[in-house]
C-alpha positions as CSV (number, residue, x, y, z in Angstrom):
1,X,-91.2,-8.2,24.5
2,X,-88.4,-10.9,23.8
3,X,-87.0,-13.2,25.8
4,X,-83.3,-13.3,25.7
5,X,-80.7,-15.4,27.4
6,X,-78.4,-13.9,29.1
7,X,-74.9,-14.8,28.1
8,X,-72.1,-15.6,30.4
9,X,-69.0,-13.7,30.9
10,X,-66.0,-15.5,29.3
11,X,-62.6,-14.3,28.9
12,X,-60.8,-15.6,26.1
13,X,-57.4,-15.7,25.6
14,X,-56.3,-13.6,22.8
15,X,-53.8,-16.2,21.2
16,X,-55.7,-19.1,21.0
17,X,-58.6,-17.0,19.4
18,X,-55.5,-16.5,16.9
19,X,-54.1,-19.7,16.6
20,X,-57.5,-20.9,15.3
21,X,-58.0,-18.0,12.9
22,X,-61.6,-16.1,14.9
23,X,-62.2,-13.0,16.3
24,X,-62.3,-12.8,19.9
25,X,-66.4,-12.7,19.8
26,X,-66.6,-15.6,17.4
27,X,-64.3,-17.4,19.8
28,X,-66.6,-16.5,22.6
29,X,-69.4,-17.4,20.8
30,X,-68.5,-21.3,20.3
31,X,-66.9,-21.8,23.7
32,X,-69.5,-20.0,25.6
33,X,-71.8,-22.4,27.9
34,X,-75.4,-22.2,28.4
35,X,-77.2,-21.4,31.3
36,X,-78.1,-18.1,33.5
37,X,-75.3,-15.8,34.5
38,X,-74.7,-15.0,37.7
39,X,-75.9,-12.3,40.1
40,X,-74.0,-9.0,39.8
41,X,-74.7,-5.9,39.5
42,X,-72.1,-3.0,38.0
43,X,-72.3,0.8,38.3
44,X,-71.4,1.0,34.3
45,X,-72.6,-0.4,31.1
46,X,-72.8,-4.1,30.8
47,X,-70.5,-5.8,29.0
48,X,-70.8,-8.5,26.7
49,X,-68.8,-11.3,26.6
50,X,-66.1,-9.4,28.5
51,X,-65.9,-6.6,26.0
52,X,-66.5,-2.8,26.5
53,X,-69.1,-1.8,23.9
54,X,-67.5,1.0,23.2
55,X,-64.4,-0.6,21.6
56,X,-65.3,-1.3,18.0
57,X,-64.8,-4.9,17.3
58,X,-62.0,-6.0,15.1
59,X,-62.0,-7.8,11.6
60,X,-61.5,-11.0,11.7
61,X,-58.5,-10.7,9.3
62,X,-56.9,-8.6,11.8
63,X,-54.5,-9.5,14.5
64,X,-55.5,-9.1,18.4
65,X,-53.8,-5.6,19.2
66,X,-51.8,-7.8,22.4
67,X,-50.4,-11.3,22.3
68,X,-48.7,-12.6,25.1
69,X,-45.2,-13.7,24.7
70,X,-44.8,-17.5,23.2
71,X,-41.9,-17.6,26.1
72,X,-41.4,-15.4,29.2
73,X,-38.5,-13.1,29.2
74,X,-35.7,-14.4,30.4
75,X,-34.1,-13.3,33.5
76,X,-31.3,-11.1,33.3
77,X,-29.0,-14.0,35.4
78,X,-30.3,-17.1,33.7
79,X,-28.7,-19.2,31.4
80,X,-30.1,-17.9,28.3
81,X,-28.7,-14.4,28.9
82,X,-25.4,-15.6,29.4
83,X,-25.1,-17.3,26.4
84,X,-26.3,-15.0,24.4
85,X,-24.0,-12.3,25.9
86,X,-21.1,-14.2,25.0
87,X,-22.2,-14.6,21.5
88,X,-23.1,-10.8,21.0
89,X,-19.0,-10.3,22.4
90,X,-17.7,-13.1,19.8
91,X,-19.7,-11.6,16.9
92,X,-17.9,-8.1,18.5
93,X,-14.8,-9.1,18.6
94,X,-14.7,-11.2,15.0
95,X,-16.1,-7.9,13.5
96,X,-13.0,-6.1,15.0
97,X,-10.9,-8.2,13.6
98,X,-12.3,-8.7,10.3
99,X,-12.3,-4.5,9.8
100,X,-8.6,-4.7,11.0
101,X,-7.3,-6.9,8.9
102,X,-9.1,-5.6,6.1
103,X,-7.4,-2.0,6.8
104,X,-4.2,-4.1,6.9
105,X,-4.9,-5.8,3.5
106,X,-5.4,-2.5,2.2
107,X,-1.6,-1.1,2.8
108,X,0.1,-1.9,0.0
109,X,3.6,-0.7,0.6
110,X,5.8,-2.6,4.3
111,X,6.5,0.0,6.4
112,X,2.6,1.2,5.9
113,X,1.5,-1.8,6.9
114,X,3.7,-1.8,9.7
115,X,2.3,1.6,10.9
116,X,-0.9,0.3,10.6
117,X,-0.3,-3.0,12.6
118,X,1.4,-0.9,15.3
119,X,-1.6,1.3,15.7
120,X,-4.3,-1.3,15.5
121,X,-2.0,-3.1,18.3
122,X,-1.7,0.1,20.3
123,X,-5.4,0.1,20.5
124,X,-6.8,-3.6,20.6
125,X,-4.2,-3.9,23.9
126,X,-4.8,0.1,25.4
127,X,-1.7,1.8,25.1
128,X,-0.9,4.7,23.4
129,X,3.0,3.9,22.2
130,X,5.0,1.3,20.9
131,X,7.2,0.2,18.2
132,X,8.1,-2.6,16.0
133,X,11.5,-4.1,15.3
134,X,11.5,-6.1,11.4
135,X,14.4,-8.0,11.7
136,X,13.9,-11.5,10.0
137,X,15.7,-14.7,11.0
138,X,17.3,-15.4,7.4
139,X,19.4,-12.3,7.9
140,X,18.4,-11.4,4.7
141,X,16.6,-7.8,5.7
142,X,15.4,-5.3,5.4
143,X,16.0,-4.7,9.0
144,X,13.4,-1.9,10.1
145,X,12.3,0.3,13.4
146,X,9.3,2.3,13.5
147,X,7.7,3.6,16.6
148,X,4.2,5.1,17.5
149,X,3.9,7.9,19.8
150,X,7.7,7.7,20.6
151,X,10.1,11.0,20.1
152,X,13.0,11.1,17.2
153,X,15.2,10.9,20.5
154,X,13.9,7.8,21.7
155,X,13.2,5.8,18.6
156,X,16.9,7.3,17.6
157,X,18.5,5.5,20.7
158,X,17.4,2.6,19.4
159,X,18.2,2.4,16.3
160,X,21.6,3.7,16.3
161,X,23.1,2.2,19.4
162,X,24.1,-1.5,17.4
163,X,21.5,-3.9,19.3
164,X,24.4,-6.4,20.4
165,X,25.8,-3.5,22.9
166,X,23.2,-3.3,24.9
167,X,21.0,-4.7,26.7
168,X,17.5,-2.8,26.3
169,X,18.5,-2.6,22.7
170,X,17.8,-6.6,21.8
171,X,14.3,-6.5,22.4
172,X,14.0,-9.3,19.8
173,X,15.3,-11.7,22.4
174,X,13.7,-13.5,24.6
175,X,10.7,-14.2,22.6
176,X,10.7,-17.9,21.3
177,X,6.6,-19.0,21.2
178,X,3.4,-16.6,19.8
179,X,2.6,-16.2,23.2
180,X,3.8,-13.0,23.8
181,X,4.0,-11.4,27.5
182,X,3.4,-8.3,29.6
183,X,5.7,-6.8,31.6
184,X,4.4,-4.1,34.6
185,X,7.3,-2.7,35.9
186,X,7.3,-2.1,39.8
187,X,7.9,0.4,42.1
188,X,11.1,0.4,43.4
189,X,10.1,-0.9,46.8
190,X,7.7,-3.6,44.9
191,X,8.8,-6.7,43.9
192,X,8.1,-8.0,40.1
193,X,4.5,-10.5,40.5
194,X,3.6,-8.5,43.7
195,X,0.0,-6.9,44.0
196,X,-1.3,-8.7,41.0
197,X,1.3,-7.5,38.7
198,X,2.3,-10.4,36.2
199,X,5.7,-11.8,36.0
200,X,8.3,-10.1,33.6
201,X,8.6,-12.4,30.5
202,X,12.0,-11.3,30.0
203,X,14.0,-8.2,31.9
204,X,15.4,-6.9,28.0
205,X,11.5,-5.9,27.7
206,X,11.5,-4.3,30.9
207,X,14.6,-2.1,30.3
208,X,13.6,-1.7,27.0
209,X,10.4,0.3,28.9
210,X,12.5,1.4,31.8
211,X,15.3,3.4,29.2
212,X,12.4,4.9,27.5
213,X,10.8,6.1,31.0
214,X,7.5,4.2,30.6
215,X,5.5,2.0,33.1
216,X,4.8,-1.4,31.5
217,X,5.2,-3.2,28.5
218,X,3.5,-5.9,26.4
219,X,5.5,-8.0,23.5
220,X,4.4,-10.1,20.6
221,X,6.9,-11.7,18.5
222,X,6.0,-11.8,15.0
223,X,6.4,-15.0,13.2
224,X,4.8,-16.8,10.1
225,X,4.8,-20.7,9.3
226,X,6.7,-20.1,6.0
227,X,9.8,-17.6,7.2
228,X,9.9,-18.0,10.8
229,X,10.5,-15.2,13.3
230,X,9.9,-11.6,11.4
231,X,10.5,-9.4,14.1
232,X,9.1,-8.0,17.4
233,X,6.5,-5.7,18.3
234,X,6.2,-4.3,21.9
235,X,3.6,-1.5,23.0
236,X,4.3,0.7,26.2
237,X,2.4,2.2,28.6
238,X,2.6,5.2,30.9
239,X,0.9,4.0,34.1
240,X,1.0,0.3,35.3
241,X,-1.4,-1.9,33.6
242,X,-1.7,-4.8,31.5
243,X,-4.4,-6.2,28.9
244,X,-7.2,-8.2,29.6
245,X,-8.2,-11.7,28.7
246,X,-10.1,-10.6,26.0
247,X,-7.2,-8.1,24.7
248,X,-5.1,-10.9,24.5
249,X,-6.9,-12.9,22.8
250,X,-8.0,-10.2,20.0
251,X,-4.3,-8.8,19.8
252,X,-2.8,-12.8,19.5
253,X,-5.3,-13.4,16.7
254,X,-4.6,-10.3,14.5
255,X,-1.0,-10.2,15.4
256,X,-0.7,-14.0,13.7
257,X,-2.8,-13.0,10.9
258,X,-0.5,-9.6,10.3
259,X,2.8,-11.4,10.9
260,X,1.5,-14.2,7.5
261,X,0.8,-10.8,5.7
262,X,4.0,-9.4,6.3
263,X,6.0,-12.3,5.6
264,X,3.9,-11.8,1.9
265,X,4.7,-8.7,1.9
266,X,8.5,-9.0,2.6
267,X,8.7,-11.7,-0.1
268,X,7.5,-9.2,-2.7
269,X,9.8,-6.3,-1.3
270,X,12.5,-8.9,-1.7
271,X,11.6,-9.6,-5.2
272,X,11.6,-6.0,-6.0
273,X,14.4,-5.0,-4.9
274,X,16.6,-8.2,-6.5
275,X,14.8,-7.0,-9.7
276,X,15.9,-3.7,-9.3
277,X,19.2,-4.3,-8.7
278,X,19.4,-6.5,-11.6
279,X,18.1,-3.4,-14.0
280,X,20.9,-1.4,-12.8
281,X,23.6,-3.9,-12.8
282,X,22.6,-4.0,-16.6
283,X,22.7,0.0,-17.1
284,X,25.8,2.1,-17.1
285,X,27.3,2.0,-13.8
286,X,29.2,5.3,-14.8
287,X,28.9,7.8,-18.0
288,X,31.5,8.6,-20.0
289,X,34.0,11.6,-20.0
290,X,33.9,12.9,-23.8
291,X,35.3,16.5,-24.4
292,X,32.8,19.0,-25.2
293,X,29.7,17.9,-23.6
294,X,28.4,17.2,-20.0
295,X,26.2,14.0,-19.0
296,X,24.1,13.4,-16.3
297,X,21.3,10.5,-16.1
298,X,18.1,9.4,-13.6
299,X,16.7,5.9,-13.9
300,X,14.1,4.1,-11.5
301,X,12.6,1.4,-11.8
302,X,9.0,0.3,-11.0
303,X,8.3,-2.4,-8.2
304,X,7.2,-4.5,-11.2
305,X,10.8,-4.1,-13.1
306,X,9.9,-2.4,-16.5
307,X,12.2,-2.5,-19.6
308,X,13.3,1.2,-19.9
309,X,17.0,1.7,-20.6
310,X,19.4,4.0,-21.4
311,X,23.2,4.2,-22.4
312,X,26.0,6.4,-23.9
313,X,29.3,5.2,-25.3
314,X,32.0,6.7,-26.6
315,X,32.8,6.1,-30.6
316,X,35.5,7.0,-32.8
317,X,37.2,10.2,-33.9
318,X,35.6,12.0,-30.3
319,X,32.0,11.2,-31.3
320,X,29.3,10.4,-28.5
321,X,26.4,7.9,-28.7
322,X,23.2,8.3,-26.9
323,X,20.4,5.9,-26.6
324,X,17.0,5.8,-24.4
325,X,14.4,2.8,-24.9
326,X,11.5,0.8,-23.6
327,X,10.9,-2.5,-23.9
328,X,6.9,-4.0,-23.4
329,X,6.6,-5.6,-20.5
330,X,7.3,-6.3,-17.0
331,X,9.0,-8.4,-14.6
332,X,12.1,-10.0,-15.2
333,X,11.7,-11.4,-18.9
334,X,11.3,-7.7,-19.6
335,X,14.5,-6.7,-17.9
336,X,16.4,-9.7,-19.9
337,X,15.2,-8.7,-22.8
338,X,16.1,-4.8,-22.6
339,X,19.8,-6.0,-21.0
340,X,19.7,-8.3,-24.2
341,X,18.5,-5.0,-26.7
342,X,20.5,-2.5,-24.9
343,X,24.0,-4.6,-25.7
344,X,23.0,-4.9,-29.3
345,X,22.9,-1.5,-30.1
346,X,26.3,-1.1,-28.6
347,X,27.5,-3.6,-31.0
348,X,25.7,-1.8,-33.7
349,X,26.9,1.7,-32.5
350,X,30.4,0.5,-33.2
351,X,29.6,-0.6,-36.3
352,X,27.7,1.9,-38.1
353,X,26.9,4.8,-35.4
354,X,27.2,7.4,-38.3
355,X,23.7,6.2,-39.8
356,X,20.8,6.0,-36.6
357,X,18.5,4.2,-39.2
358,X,21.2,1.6,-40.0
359,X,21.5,1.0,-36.3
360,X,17.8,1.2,-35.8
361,X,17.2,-1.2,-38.6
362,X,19.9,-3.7,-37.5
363,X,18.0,-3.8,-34.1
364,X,14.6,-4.3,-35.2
365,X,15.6,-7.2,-36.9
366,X,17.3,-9.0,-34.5
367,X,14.1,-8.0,-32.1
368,X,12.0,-10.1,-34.5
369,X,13.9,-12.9,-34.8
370,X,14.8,-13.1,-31.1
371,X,11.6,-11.5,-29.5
372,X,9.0,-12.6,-32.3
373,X,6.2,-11.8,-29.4
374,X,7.5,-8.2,-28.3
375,X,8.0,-4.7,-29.0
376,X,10.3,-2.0,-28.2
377,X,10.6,2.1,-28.5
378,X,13.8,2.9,-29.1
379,X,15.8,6.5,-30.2
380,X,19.7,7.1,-31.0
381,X,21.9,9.9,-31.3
382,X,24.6,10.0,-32.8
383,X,26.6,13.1,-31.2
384,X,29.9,15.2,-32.3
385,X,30.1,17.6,-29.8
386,X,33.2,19.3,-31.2
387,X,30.7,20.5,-34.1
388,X,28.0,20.6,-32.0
389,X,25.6,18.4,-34.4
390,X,23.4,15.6,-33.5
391,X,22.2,13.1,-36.3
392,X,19.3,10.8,-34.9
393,X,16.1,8.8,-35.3
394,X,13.7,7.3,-33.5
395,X,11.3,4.7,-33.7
396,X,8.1,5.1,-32.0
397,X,10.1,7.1,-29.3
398,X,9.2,9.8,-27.3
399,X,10.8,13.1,-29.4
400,X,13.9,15.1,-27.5
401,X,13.6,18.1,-25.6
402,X,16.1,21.1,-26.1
403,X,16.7,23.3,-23.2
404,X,18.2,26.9,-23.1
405,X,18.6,30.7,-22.1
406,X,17.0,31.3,-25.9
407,X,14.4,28.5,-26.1
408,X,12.9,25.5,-24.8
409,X,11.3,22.9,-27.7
410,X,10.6,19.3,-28.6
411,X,12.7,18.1,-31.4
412,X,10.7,17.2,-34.7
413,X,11.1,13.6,-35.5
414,X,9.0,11.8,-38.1
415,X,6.4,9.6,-36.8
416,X,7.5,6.0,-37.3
417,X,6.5,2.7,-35.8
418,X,7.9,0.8,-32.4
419,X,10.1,-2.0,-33.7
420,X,9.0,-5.0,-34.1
421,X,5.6,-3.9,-35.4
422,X,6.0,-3.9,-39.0
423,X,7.3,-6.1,-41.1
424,X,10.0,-3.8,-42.1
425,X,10.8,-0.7,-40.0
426,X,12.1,2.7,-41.4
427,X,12.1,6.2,-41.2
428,X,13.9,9.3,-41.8
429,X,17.0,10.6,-39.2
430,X,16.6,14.5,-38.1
431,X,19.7,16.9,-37.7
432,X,19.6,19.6,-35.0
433,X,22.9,21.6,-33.8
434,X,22.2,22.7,-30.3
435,X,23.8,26.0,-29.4
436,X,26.5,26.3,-26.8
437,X,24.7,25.7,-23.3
438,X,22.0,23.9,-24.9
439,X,20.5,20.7,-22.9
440,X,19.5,17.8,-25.2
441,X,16.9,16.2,-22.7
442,X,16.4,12.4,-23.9
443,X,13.8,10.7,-21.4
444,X,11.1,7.5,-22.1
445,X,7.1,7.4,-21.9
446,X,7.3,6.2,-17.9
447,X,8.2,9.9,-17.3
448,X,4.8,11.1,-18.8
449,X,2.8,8.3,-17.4
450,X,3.7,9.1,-14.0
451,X,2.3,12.4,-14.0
452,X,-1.1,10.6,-14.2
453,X,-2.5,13.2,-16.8
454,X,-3.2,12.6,-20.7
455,X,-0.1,12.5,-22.7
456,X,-0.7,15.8,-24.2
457,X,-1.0,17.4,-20.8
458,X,2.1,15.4,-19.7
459,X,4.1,16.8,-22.6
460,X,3.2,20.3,-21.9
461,X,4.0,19.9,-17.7
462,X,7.3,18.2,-19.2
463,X,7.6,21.5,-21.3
464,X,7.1,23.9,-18.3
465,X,9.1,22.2,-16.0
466,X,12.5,22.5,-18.1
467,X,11.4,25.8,-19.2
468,X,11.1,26.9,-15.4
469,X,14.8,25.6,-14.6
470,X,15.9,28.6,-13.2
471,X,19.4,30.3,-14.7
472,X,22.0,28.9,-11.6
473,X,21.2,25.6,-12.4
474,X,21.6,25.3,-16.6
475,X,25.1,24.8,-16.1
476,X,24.9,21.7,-14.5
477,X,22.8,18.8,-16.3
478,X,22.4,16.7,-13.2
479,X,20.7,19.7,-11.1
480,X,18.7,20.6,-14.1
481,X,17.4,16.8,-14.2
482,X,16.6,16.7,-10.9
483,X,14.9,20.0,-11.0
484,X,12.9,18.7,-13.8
485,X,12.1,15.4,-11.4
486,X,11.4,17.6,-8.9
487,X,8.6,19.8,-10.7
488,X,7.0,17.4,-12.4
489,X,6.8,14.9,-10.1
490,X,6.1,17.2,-6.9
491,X,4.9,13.7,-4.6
492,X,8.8,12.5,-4.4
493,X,8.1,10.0,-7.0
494,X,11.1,11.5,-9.0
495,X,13.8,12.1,-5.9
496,X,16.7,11.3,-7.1
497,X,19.5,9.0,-5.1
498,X,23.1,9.2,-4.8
499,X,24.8,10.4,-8.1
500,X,25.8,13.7,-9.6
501,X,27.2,14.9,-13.2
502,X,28.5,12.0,-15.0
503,X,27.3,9.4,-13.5
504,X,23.9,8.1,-13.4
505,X,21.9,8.2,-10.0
506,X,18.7,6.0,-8.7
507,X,15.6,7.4,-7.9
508,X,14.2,6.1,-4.9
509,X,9.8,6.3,-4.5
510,X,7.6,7.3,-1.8
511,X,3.7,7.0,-1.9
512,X,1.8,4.8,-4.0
513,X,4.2,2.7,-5.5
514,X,4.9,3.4,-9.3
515,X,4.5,1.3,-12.2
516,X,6.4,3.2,-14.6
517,X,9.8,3.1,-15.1
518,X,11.6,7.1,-15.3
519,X,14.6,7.4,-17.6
520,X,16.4,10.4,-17.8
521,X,19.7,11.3,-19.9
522,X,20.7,14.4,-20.1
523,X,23.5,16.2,-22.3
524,X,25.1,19.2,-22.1
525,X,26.8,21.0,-25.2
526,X,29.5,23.1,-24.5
């Protein structure tokens, strides 16, 4: 029979049987000391070394299946929680701010972005209404008012009554720093600061809030470091209350960063519109009256000022000109150079309007010596509407587009080059004698490209669209434009603006904004 020692019962703690790479038993094993084990007697199987035989032991590759925590858990009140409470808010609220603005960024027209700074406002501070007044400091405009969650009649009381009449109108006053301010109106037996309800900031803001029938107000003037004081934006609420803290500070951070990304953005609307207005100073401001045929004419111009032009000028002996162009490019270089193009071919209308090539040809060489590093489409007409014959060519132009009772068809040109591609441009001039109520439709590439669709899909919508003018409207060249506008461009990128018959209107965009310029002249044989 063997003799064996009895071992002693350790217990070994887990980790540092980890910490120096053994199994628990190993562990035991080393550390155990010598020696009989005490007296004790147990109702179950022994144990060895602490451990329940019927657990298998694990490899010693393998970690113990419960390790006690490095560090206790820290209390939910000490210091530790705190602190990282507060973080876990920062890294909250920096998130918020950083998906805001990034919506913001996004809006790439100025009263989107308004809408969208109005909303974001509406909920970072709690309310549920509001509106913004754009009125920058320079004077220069635009001068806007959009509200959220306010009816036509409110928002309309605003805007109309002129803001130096009354009162609740100047909400833009009274708001010299960032800081911004709440105003809780009272009860009428309250008194303003009473039962924790902060001080008024300014009483404008109040009966700004009071006129509109709404509780309580908070403002935020909206100014950038480069332009100064943009505007004003003040959200309402229905019951008395007022942001928090923490509202504050998340509304005061995103309102600063929106108010340097308007101030962008009004810079660029700026630009646009000066460009604009400089494309249209250099276009006809009215069309001509000439016996026998009717004019009417569309032109808008993209946000990034395209070169497309058109004109029509009387010549001798009761003959008409006609002209539509594009030049490559955009921005104001291109717009000089078409104003530049566009008075040429007057000159060379004058001179020789009974040949289109001549005039064509004249052009093309002074485009080469002037514009060595640009090209330009270009098509003239040269019109006697007495005999009802047009004599024209074009050079790398889009072809013409008859319209009437009988037919509706493209005009076929001979393909030829843009000038200022070749060394030497020329091409062959095409006679057509539209019929009496015909519409000679003479329009540029923008007008295809805004569709979005390939330019043989484009030419066949163009082709539709003046063949669906209904019979009411053929008479009149300006309503059969704007039809055309209309059903091709169903978004309202093609609306036209003031102008009728005879003279040529704007067309002003909604949506996306458009890169393409339209052109449009239309001419009606009697």
């Amino acid at each position: 029979m063997l003799d064996i020692a009895p071992r002693v019962r350790v217990d070994v703690d887990p980790l540092m049987a980890l910490q120096h790479d053994l199994g628990v038993c190993d562990a035991i094993w080393r550390i155990a000391p010598g020696g009989k084990a005490d007296a004790m007697s147990a109702p179950h199987l022994p144990k060895v070394a602490g451990i329940d035989p019927a657990v298998v032991d694990a490899p010693h590759t393998a970690a113990p299946a419960s390790v006690r925590p490095l560090s206790p858990t820290p209390h939910p009140g000490a210091p530790g929680t705190l602190i990282q409470d507060r973080l876990a808010g920062m890294v909250s609220d920096l998130t918020t701010l950083h998906e805001l603005t990034e919506r913001l960024a996004r809006e790439g027209d100025l009263d989107a972005a308004l809408q969208e700074l109005l909303r974001a406002g509406a909920a970072l501070v709690g309310a549920r209404r509001g509106l913004i007044v754009l009125e920058p400091a320079d004077g220069l405009g635009p001068a806007v008012t959009i509200g959220l969650g306010l009816g036509r009649a409110e928002l309309g009381h605003i805007e109309t009554v002129p803001r130096s009449a009354t009162s609740y109108g100047r909400i833009l006053d009274g708001l010299p720093d960032a800081e911004g301010g709440s105003d809780i109106l009272p009860e009428p037996d309250a008194t303003p600061g009473a039962g924790g309800y902060a001080v008024p900031v300014d009483p404008r803001h109040r009966e700004v809030a009071a006129r509109l029938g709404y509780a309580a107000s908070y403002a935020l003037p909206l100014t950038a470091e480069a332009t100064g004081r943009l505007g004003a934006a003040v959200w309402l609420y229905d019951e008395p209350a007022e942001p928090s803290d923490r509202q504050r500070d998340l509304v005061g951070l995103y309102v600063q960063h929106a108010a340097e990304h308007l101030a962008r953005m009004l810079e660029v609307a700026r630009a646009r519109t000066r460009l604009a207005a400089l494309s249209e100073e250099l276009l006809p401001s009215r069309l001509p009256r000439v016996p026998g045929v009717q004019l009417a004419a569309r032109h808008h111009t993209g946000p990034h000022g395209g070169g497309d032009w058109y004109d029509a000028l009387p010549l001798p002996e009761g003959a008409l000109g006609l002209a539509v162009g594009s030049v490559t490019g955009s921005g104001p270089s291109a717009v000089a150079a078409m104003g530049r193009l566009r008075a040429s071919l007057r000159a060379y209308a004058v001179m020789e309007g009974e040949d289109p090539v001549a005039v064509l040809s004249d052009l093309e060489l002074l485009l080469r010596l002037t514009e060595p590093a640009r090209s330009a489409t270009a098509l003239f007409a040269y019109c006697e509407p007495a005999r009802r014959k047009i004599l024209l060519a074009g050079a790398g132009h889009t072809p013409p587009l008859v319209v009437g009772e009988r037919r509706t068809e493209y005009v076929e040109t001979s393909l030829s080059a843009p000038l200022g591609m070749l060394s030497c441009w020329e091409a062959p001039s095409v006679e057509i004698e539209p019929a009496a109520g015909e519409t000679v439709l003479l329009y540029t590439d923008g007008l295809l490209r805004r569709t979005g669709d390939a330019m043989d899909r484009a030419y066949a919508r163009l082709h539709a669209a003046a063949a669906g003018v209904p019979r009411a409207l053929r008479d009149d060249p300006a309503a059969l434009v704007d039809h055309v506008l209309h059903t091709l461009l169903p978004d309202g990128l093609g609306r036209p603006g003031p102008g009728g018959a005879g003279e040529a209107g704007g067309c002003t965009g909604a949506g996306e904004a458009p890169y393409e310029d339209i052109v449009l002249l239309a001419a009606r044989f009697e």
